[in-house]
N, C-alpha and C positions, 0 to 999 in steps of 0.2 A: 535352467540356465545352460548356455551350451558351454560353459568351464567354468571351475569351483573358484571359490574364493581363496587366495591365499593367507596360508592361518600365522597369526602375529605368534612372537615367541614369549612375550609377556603375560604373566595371568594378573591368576589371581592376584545627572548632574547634580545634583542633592533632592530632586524633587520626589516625591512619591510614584506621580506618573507624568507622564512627560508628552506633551504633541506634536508629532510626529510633522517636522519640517516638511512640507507638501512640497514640491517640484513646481514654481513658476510655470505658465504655461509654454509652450516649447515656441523656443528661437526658431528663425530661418534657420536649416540643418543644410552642413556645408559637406561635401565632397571625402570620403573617410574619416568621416567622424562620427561617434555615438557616445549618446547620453547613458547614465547610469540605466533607463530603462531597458537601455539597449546588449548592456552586458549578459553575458550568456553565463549560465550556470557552469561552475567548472564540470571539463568533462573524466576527469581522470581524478583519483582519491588521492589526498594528500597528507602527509602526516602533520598533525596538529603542533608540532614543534617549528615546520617548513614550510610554508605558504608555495606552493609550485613545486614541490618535488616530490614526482611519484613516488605513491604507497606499493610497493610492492609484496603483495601476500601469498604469492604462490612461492611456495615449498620446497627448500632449495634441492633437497633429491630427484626432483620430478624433469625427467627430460622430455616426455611426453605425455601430451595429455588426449592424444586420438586413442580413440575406443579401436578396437578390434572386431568386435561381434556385433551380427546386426544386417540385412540387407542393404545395400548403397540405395541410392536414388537422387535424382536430379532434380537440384530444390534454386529456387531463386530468394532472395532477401530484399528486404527494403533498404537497401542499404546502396549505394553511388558512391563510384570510385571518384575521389579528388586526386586532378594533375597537377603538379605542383613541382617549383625549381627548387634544389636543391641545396643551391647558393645563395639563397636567400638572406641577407643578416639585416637584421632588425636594431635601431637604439633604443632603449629603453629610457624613459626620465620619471622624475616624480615632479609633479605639481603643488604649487602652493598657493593658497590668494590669499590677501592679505587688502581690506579685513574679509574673514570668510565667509565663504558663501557656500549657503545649505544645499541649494537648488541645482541638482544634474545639470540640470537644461543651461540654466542661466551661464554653468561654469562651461559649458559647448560653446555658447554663445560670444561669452568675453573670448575663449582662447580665438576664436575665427576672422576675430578682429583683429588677429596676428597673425595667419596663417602661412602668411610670406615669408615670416620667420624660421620658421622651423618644416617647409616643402608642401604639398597642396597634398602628400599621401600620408595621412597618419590616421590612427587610433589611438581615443581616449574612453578611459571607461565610465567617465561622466566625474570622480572622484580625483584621485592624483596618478593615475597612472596612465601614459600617453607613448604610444612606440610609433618612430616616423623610420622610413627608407632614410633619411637625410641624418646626419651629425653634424652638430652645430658648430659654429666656429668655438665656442666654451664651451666647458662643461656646466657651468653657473652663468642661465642667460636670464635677464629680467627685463620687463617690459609692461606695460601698460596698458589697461581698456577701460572703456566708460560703461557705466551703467544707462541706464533710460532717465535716472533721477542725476545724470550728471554726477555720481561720484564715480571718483578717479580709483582704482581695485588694480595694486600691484603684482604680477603676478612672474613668480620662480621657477623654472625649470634645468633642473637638478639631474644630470646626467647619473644613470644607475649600471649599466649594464648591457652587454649588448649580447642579443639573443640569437642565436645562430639557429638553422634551421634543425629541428630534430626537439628544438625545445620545448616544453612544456608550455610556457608562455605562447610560443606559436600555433599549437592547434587553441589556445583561447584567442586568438586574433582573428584565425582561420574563424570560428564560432563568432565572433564580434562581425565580421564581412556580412557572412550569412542572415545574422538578424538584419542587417542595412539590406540586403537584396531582399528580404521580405515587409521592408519600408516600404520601397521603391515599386513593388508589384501594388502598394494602396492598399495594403492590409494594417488593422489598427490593434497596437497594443494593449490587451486585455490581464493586467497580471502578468506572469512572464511568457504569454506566447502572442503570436502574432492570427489576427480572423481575419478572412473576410466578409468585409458586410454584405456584400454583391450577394451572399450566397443567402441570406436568413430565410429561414422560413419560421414563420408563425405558426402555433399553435393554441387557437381559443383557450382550450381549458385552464384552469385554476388562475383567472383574471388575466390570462395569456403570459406563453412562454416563447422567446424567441429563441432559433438554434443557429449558432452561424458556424460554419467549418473552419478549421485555419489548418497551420501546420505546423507540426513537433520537429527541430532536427537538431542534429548533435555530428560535429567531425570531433573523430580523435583518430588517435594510432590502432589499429588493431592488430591480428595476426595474418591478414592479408593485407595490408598497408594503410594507408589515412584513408577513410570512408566516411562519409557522412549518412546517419540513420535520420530517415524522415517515412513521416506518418502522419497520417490525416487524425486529427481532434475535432473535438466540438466542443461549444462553450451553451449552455443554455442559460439561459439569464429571464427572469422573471417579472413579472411589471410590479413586483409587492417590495415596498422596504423594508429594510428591521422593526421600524417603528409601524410597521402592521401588522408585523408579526407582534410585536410585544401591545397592540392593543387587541388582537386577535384572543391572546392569554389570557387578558386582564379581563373580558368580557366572560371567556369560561370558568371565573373565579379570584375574585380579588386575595382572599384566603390563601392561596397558594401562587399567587403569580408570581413571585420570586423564583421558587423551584421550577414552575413548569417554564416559565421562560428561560433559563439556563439550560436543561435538558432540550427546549426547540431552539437555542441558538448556539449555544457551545458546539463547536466544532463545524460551525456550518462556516461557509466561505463567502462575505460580500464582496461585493463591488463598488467602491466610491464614485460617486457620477461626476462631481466634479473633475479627475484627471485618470480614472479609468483602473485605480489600482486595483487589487484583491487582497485581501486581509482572510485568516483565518482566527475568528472569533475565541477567546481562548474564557473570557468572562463577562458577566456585566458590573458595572460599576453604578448599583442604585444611589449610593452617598452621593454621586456629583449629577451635573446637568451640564446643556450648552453656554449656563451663566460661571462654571467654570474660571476663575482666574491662576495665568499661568503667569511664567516672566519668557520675556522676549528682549534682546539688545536695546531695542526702544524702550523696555519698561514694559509695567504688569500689563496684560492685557484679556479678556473674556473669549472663547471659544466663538460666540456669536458676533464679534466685533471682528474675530481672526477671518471670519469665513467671510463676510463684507468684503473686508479692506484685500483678501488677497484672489476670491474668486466671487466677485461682488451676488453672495448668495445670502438671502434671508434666511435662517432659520426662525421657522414658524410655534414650533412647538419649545416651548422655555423649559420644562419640568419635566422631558424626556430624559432616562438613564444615559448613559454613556457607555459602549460598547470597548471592552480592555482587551489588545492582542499583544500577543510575547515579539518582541524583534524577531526577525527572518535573519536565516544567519547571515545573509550579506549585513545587514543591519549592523548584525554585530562585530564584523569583520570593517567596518567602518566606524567601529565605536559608541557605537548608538544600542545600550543595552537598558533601557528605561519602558515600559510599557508605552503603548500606542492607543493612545484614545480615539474613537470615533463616534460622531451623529448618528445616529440608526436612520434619523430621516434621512441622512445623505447617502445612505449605503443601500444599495439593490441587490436583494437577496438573489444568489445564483444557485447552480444545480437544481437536484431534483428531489423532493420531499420523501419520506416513507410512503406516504398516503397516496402519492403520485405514484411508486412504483407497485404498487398494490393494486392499482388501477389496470385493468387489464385493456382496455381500449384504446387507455391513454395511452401506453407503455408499447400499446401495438404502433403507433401514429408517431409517438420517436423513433423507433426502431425503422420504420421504414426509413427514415430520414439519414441515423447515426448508426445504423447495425450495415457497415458493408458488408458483399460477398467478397471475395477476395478477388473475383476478376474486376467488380467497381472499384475497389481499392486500387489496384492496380493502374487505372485507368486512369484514377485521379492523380496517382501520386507521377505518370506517365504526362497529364497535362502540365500538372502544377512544372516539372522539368523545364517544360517545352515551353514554358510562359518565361522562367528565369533568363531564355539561351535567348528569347527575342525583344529581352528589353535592351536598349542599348544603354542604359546608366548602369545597369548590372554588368552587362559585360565591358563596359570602360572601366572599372571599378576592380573588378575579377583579374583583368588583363595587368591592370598598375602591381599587382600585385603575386603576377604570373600563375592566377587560380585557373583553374577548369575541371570542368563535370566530363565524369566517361562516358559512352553514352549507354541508356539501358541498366536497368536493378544485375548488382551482383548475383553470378552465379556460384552454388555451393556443393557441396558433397553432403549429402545428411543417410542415414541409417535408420532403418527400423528393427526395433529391436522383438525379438519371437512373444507372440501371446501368453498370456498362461494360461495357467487349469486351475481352475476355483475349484478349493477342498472342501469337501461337508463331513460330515459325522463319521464316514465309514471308509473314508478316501485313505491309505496310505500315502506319503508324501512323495512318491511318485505317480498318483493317481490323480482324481478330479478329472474334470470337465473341461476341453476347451473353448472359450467365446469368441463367437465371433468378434476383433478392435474396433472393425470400423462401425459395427452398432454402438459402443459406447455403453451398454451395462453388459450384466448376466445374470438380468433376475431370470430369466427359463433357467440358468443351469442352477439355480437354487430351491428355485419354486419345489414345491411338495419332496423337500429335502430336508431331513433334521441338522439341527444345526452342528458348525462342527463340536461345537461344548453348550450341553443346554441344560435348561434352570426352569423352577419349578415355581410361579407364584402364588400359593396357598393363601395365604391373608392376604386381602386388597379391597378396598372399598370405589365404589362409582359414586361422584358427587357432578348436581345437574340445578339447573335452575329450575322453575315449575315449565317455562315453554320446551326446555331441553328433554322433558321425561320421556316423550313419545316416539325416541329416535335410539331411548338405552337399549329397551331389550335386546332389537334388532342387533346394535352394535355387539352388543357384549355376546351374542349368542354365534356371530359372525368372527367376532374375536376368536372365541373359543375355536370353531370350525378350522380357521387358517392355521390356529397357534399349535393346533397337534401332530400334523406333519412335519412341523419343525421342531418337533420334539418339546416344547416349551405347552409345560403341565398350567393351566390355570384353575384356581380353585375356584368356588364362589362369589362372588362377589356382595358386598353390604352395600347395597344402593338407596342411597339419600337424596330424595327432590327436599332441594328449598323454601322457603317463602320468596325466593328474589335471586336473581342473579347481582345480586350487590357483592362488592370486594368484602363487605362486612360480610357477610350471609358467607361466603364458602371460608371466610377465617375462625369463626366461630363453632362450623361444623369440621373442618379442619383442626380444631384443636380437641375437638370430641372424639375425634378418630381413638380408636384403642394402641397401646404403644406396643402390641404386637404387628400391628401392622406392616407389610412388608413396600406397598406402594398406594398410591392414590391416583387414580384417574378423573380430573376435573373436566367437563362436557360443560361449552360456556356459549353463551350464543353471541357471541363475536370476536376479534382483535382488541378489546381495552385493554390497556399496557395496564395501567393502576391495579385491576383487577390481577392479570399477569404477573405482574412484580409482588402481587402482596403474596399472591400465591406461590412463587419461590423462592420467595424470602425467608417464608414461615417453612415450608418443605425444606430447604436446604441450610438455614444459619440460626435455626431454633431447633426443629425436630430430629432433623436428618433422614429422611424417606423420600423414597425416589418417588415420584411425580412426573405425570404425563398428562397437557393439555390440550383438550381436543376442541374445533369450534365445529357448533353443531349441524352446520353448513355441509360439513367436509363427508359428515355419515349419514348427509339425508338420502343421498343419489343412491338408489340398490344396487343402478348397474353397475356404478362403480364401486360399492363397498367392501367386496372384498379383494378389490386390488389395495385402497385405502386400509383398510385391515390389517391387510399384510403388513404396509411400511410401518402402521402404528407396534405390531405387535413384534417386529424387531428392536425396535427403540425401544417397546417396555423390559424385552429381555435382555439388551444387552444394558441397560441402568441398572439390571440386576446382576448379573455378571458374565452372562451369555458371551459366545463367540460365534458370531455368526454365520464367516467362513473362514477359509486360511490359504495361504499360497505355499508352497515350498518355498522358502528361503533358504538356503546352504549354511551360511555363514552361523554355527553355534556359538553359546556363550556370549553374544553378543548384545547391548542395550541400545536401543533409538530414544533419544532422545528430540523433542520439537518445544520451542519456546515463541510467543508472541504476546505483543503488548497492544494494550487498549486504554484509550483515554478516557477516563470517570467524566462524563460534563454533568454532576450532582457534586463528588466530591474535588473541589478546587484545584488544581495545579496537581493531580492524584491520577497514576495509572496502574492497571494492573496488569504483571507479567505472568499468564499461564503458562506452566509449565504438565510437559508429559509426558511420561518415558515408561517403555517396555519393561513387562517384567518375565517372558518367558519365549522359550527357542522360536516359536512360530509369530512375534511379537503381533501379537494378539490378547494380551492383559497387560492392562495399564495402568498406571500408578501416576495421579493429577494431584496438583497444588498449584495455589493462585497468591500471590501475596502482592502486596499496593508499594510502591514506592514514588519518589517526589523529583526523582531529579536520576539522568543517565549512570551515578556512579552509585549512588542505592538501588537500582535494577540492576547491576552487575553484580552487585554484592547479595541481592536477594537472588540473584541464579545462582550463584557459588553455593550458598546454604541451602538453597533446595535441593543442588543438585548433590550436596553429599549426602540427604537425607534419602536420595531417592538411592544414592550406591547402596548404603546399609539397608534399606528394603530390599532391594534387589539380593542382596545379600542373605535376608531371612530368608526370601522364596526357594530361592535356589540351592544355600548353603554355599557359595563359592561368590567370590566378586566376578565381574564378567571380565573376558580376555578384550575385550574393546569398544569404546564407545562413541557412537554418532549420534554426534549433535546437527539438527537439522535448523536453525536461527535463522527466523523469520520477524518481521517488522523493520527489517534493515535498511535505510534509505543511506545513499551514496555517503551523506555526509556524518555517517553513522559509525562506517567501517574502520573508519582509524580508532574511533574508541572500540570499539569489539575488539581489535587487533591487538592495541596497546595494552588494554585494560580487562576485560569481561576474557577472553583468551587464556592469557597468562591468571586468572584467579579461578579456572575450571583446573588447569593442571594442574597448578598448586593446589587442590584440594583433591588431584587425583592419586598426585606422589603422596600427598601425608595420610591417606587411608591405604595405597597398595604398594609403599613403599618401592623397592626394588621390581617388585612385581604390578605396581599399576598398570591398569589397563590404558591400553593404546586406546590412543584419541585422533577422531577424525572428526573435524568440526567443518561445517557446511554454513554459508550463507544462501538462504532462499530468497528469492527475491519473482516477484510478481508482477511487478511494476516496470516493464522492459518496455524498449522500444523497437524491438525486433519483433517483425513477422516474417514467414516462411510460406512459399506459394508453389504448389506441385503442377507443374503444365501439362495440362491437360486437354491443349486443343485451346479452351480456356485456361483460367486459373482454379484450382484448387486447394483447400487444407489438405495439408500432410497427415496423413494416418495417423493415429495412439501410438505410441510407441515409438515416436521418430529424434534421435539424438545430433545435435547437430556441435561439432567440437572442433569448428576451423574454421578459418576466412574471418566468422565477427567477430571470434572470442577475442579476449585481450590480451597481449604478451605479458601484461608482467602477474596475471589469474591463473589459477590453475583452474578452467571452468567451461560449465557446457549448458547447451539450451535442452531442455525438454521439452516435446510438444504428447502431453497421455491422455487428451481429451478426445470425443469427437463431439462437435458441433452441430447443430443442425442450421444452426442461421448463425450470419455474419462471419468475421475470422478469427480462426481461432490464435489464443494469447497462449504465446510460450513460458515457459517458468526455468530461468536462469539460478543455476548453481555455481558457488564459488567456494571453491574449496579450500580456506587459508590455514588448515593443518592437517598434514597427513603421519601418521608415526605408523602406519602400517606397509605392509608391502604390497597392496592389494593397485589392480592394473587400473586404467580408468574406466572401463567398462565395468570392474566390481560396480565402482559407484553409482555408475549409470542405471546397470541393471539394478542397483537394490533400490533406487531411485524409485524408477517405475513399478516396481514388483511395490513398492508402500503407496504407490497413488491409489492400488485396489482394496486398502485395509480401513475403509473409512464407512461403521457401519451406519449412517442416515443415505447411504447412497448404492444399490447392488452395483457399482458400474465406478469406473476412474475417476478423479479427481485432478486438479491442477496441481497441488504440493501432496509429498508424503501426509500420509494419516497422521501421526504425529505434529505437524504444523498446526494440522486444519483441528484436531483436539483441542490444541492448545491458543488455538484462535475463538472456537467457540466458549472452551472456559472462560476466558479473558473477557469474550464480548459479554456473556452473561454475567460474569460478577460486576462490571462495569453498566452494564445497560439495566440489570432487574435488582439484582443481592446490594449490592454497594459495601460491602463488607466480604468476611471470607467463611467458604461454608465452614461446615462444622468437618473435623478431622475426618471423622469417619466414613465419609463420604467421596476416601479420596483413592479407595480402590476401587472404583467405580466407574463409568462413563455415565456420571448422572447428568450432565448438563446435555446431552444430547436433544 
């Protein structure tokens, strides 16, 4: 690091489920206005007390948050300056119909039949909130529209406030405009983003997939002014429904099609064909069917009668389940917290299957399509501009409202920060190797290197099916070859062919194993989950021995086998307690901690929060727990208690509590952060003061986040990714964040994704390049990979524990197994 860390002074409606009022089909759309579909996600975090007023979580000591360290470089962003007056004031009202009406569209529809009333420029968010350039002669104005069936529908508007420009409310205006300009260019609403069809391409395979492109954008306020981020998406959508998926199930086993349906539709995303929404599937609901009766203001009425009368659709299938999804929090922010039924026949399964991206053909043939380079990126998002500035309803629209685009993607300042030197077994921590960043690993600087701390596997058995025997020796003999230079001792091995590659057959030989055993290597001749899961279930939450599964595919090829060897046989040692390699880190006494959550779609309403933290100066031994919880304020409280369990480990190892700890909190979506903030935050420190008293260790908690809409383009004649190591901490950041982008990958196809950190508590006195630098110095500690990663090692731990005890265990392993990286 070119400067040290600075060192902290502290140490040691009554119904059960409810149907989801669908949205009439859409009115003639009038001149600034939008429907609920059309509301834009908030762009800025609010606190859950304050509907509109920024959260602000950056650290009140913090004046600056530019890095120091690091080469410059001249980077551009996805990101377009908005022109905008100054003097802009806005009136705010609230809406009311009387009697009410469910329907976004419909409630567009009546207010436009008054539009003369209250000026021809306004926004409504489809719901009761409507801001015009004009103020009314009252503040309490009423008036009257008809429906189609000729009832007469009262309707109130209720002066609230008047928004000046700078407000919060106004960049969600600004965002409201934007989705009407992506109306107006004939792109169609899919879920909340806007495609175009013009673009689809087909894809034959798996009964055919279509892909269409659209566009993501977002204006807020940033630390270089209001910007709007935009970036090209895709949607792929499939010609199969739910209800073929669920007769797809039922053909591979009536006996189990409850489970296996859940696990292939939980968590998956349809599409309602009737009005185009997206639902994310949370359950199924085998007790009901489309004969279903619910209550409607009319009176009771059946599911199948509902879809008739309101989108004159037959359902065919009578005795199909019914698909249960949780409100979306607008939903809930509208008062609508009851579950959401749906037809599986009417829903069109989207995305992309496991088995699809497994598919190596397949996955070439999307890719050409949705993997840009970043000078295609560029090009597109350089058209899609150039289409907005020549439509003329967009810019009469932009104009009333004194908006305009700058022209050309912002330019930035970004820094790359110096490479390392990967430590092996004999490296003092100013020594090691340096790699080249822009390759992206450093297996050469490891290759025929013992490892920096290596382990000796003496007991271990090989288990294979009967077609699997003819590929052990080879393997195991090629094991051994690779595993000595890396100092990783392997004994003999007890090799057992089967009668059958059946889940039965390796669990019963599996439980014969002797309980001296130190691991078991399962050689299987394919990807069957069933098999997979039985085999780490019994390995990790009965026995406790590390386990490695290998498919027999992967060790037939010689030429490649011992490159394959290699990666297998770093995994088997570091499950056992191995350290593969190490970096210098500066900062002692110090814990990383990384948390992430995964959704059980076995166990109902059930996720589990992995947790991982460092137990030693070169944070390289780790210390993993996983535990389930039901709801956001029980995963806050199961962090709290793990993580004091994880202080007093840290404690045994060491003998001393550590001088400070970073938290790396991952799985965080925007609407996430006011609870982390308010809640999950405040019960780490509280449980950091009642173990270190006076002397607790300093706390710096990070929000990781993956899920950005920032990309960064190096010009290069063309465009290209920015280098490993490239820190970007100005211009998009956000003023009220203390935060920055990292870019520590390198890519070989398409553009590469940054990973945004936000750092909403700091008790240390450490610069912002400490952060940055220990940032990236953890992206290389992640041992399934010789080479950088997108998040700290610790995230990506505590994401694969999570996904494994969720996807194969469903349960939690056994204790013993939690000094470990056994889930690797």
């Amino acid at each position: 690091m070119a400067e040290g860390f600075g060192r902290s002074r502290g140490r040691s409606r009554g119904l059960v489920a409810m149907i989801k009022q669908h949205a009439q089909r859409s009115a003639t759309s009038g001149s600034g206005t939008s429907s609920g579909e059309d509301s834009p996600p908030r762009t800025s975090r609010e606190s859950s007390a304050s509907r509109g007023a920024l959260l602000v979580t950056k650290p009140t000591r913090i004046t600056t948050k530019v890095g120091g360290t690091g080469r410059q470089m001249a980077l551009v962003a996805n990101y377009f300056r908005i022109t905008h007056s100054t003097d802009l004031m806005l009136n705010q009202y609230h809406v009311t119909f009387d009697p009410t009406i469910e329907s976004p569209q419909l409630r567009r529809h009546l207010l436009l039949q008054n539009k003369e009333t209250f000026g021809s420029q306004f926004i409504f968010d489809g719901m009761a909130n409507l801001k015009t350039t004009a103020k009314l002669k009252s503040s309490d104005l009423q008036f009257q529209a008809t429906k189609e069936s000729n009832e007469l529908i009262t309707i109130t508007l209720k002066h609230t406030r008047e928004v000046p420009w700078g407000d919060d409310e106004m960049m969600r205006m600004y965002n409201t405009q934007m989705r009407r300009n992506l109306s107006h260019l004939g792109y169609t609403l899919l879920g909340k983003h806007y495609y175009d069809k013009k673009s689809e391409v087909r894809i034959e395979d798996y009964g055919g997939v279509n892909i269409w492109r659209g566009y993501l954008t977002a204006i807020a306020s940033h630390d270089g002014g209001i910007l709007m981020a935009c970036d090209t998406i895709y949607k792929f959508l499939r010609g199969q429904t739910a209800l073929d998926v669920l007769r797809e199930m039922m053909k591979r086993g009536a006996a189990q099609f409850q489970d296996m349906a859940r696990k292939e539709l939980v968590g998956c995303v349809v599409m309602t064909q009737y009005n185009s929404r997206t639902y994310r599937v949370d359950d199924i609901a085998f007790d009901k069917n489309p004969q279903f009766v619910f209550e409607t203001k009319k009176g009771p009425t059946t599911l199948t009668e509902y879809y008739r009368q309101q989108y004159q659709v037959d359902i065919r299938d009578l005795k199909q389940p019914l698909l249960e999804c949780l409100p979306s929090a607008r939903d809930k922010r509208q008062g609508r917290t009851e579950k959401i039924l749906l037809v599986p026949e009417l829903c069109l399964m989207t995305g992309l299957t496991d088995e699809m991206r497994a598919n190596f053909r397949f996955t070439k043939k999307i890719d050409e399509v949705s993997r840009l380079t970043p000078t295609r990126r560029v090009e597109n998002l350089n058209a899609f501009m150039n289409a907005m500035s020549k439509n003329e309803k967009i810019q009469a629209e932009m104009k009333n409202w004194n908006l305009g685009f700058g022209s050309g993607l912002t330019e930035i300042s970004g820094r790359q920060l110096e490479g390392e030197k990967i430590l092996m077994s004999n490296d003092d921590d100013n020594g090691g190797e340096a790699y080249e960043q822009n390759k992206g690993d450093f297996m050469r600087q490891i290759r025929g290197k013992a490892m920096r701390k290596t382990v000796a596997i003496n007991r271990w058995a090989v288990l294979c099916g009967p077609r699997e025997a003819s590929v052990v020796d080879d393997f195991v003999s090629t094991l051994n070859r690779v595993c000595a230079p890396m100092g990783v001792t392997l004994g003999k091995p007890k090799i057992l062919t089967l009668d059958s590659d059946r889940s039965m057959s390796f669990l019963n030989s599996l439980k014969g194993i002797p309980g001296a055993a130190e691991m078991v290597v399962c050689v299987v001749a394919n990807n069957n989950k069933e098999r997979y899961d039985s085999i780490k279930k019994y390995c990790y939450c009965e026995r406790g021995i590390a386990s490695q599964v290998v498919i027999s595919r992967t060790i037939s090829k010689k030429e490649m086998l011992m490159s394959v060897c290699t990666k297998i046989g770093i995994q088997m040692a570091v499950k056992m307690g191995a350290q593969a390699w190490a970096l210098n880190i500066p900062p002692k006494n110090t814990m990383v901690v990384g948390y992430d959550t995964y959704k059980d779609g076995t166990l109902r309403g059930q996720a589990a929060g992995g947790f991982v933290c460092s137990l030693n100066r070169s944070m390289t031994q780790w210390y993993s727990k996983v535990s389930y919880h039901k709801n956001s304020d029980e995963m806050s409280l199961n962090f709290s208690v793990v993580f004091t369990e994880a202080l007093k480990r840290y404690h045994e190892v060491n003998g001393n509590m550590p001088e400070r700890v970073l938290v790396y909190r991952d799985g965080v979506g925007d609407g996430m952060i006011p609870h982390i903030f308010d809640n999950e935050l405040k019960r780490i420190k509280k449980s950091l003061a009642e173990i270190g008293g006076e002397n607790a260790p300093k706390l710096i908690f990070n929000i990781v986040s993956k899920r950005v809409n920032a990309r960064f383009f190096k010009k290069n004649g063309n465009y290209d990714n920015p280098p490993p190591g490239t820190i970007i901490d100005t211009v998009i950041t956000r003023p009220e964040r203390y935060d920055f982008y990292l870019v520590s990958q390198s890519v070989r196809q398409g553009t590469v994704a940054p990973t945004l950190f936000n750092i909403i508590e700091d008790e240390t006195n450490w610069k912002p390049q400490h952060h940055q630098q220990l940032a990236y110095k953890l992206t290389h500690l992640y041992y399934n990979w010789p080479g950088t990663i997108r998040v700290p090692a610790p995230c990506q731990y505590a994401h694969k524990l999570a996904f494994l005890t969720t996807s194969s265990l469903h349960k939690e392993p056994v204790a013993s197994l939690s000094n470990t990286l056994f889930y690797l």
